[in-house]
C-alpha positions in Angstrom: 229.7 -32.4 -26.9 232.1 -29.8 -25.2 230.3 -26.7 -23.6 227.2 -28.9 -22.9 225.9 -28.0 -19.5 227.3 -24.2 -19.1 230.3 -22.4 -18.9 232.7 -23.9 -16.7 234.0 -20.7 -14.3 237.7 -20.5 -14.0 238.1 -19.7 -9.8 241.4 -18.5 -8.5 243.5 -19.1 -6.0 241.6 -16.4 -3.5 237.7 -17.4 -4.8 238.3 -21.2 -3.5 239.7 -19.8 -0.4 236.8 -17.5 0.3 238.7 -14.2 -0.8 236.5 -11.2 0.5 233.4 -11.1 2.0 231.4 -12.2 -0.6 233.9 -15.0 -1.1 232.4 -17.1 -3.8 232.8 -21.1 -3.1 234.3 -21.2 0.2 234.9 -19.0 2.8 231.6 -17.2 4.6 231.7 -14.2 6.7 235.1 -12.7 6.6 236.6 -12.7 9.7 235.9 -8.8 10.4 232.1 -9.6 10.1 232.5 -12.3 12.3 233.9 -10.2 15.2 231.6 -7.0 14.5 228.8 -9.2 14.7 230.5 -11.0 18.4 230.5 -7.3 20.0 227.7 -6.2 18.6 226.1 -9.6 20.5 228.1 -9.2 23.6 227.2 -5.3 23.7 223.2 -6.5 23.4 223.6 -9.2 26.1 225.4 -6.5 28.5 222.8 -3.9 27.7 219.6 -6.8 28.9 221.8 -7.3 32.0 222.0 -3.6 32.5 217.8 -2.9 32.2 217.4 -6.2 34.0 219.5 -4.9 37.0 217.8 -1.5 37.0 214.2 -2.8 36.9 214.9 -4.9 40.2 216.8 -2.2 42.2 213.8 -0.3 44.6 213.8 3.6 43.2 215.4 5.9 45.6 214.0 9.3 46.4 
């Protein structure tokens, strides 16, 4: 009964290790996604803080 239940893949050494963004078993977000996605965060949270602060100072003129 071999090759019952689908091909077995063969996986490398990099696939189990999450090799590439798209790593296939383990891995997730490689670690440059992970730190555009931080700033990008941080930038948003400092931009809020920004509006926030100009929306509560009186308008001078």
């Amino acid at each position: 009964m071999l090759g019952v239940g689908g091909a077995r893949q063969h996986l490398g050494r990099k696939a189990l290790r999450g090799g590439g963004p798209a790593g296939r078993i383990g891995g997730g977000t490689d670690p440059q996604a992970q730190k555009r996605a931080l700033l990008r965060k941080l930038q948003e949270q400092r931009d809020a803080e920004k509006e926030q602060k100009s929306e509560q100072e009186p308008e001078q003129g």
